[in-house]
C-alpha positions as CSV (number, residue, x, y, z in Angstrom):
1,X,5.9,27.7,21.0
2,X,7.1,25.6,17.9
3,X,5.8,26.7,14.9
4,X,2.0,24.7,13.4
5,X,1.4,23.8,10.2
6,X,-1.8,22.5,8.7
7,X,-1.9,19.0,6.7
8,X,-1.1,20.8,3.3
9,X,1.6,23.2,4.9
10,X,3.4,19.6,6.1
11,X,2.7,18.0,2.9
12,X,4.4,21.0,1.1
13,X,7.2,21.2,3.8
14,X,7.9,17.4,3.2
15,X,7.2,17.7,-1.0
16,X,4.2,15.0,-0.8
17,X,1.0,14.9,-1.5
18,X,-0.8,15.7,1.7
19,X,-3.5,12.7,0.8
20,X,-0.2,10.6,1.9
21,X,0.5,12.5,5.3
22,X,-3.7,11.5,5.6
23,X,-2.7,7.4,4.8
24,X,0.5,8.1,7.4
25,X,-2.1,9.0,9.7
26,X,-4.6,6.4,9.6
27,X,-1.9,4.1,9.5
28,X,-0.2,5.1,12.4
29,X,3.3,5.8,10.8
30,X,4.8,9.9,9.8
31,X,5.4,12.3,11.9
32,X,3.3,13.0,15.0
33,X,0.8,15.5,15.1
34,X,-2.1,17.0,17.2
35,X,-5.5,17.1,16.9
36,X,-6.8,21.3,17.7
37,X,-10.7,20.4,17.7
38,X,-11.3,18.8,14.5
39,X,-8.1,20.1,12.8
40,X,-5.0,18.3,12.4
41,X,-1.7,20.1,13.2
42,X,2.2,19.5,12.6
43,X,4.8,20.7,14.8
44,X,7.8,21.9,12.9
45,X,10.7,20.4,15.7
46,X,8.1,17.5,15.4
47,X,8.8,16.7,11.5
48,X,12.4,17.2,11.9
49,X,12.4,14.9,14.7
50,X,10.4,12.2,12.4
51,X,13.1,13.0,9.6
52,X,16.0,12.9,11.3
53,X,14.9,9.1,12.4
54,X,14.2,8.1,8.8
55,X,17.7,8.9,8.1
56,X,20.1,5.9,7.0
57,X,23.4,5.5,4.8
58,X,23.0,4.5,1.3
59,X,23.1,0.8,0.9
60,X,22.8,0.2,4.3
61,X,19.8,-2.7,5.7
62,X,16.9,-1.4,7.5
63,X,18.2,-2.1,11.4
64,X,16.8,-5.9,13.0
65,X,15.0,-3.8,15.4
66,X,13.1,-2.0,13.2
67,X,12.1,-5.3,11.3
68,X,11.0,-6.8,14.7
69,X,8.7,-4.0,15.4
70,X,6.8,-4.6,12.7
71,X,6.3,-8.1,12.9
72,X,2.9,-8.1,14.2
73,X,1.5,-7.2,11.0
74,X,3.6,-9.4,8.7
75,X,0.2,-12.3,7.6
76,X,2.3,-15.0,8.7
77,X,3.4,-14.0,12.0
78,X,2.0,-16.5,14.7
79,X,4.6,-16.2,17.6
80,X,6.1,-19.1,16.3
81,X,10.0,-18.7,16.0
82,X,10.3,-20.2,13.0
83,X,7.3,-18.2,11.4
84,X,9.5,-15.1,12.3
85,X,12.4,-16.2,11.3
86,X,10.8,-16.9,7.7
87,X,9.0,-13.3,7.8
88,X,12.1,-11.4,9.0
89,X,13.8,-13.4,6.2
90,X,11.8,-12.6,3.5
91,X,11.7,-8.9,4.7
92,X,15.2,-8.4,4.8
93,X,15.3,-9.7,1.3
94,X,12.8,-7.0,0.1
């Protein structure tokens, strides 16, 4: 069984504040994590997993793919392909 860790055991683990892994959770981004009856619970492999993904070369642009995933929350996003043209634009710019 992989080792748990509570919220502040992650947070020290990941050297954050653990109200961030709480704003991670709520909005749906960080590692993943279980819910043991009211407590919330990291798996070790788990975090690893989350950091090896959040790897990427210095310099190098955040990946199209990863841009188009998240343009359902971008305001301006309508489904029009100009509208996401303009949003993945001005993201990429960022």
């Amino acid at each position: 069984m992989p080792d748990l860790l509570n919220t502040v055991e992650a947070a020290e683990l990941l050297r954050l504040n653990p109200q961030t892994l709480n704003r991670w959770r709520r909005q749906g981004t960080g590692p993943a994590y279980l819910r043991v009856g009211k407590k919330v619970m990291y798996q070790t492999d788990q975090i690893t997993a989350w950091l090896t993904a959040q790897r990427k070369a210095p310099g190098e642009p955040e990946a199209l793919a990863d841009l188009a995933l998240r343009l359902p929350s971008f305001p301006t996003f309508r489904g029009d392909p100009a509208e996401i043209q303009r949003a993945m634009r001005d993201e990429w710019q960022r």
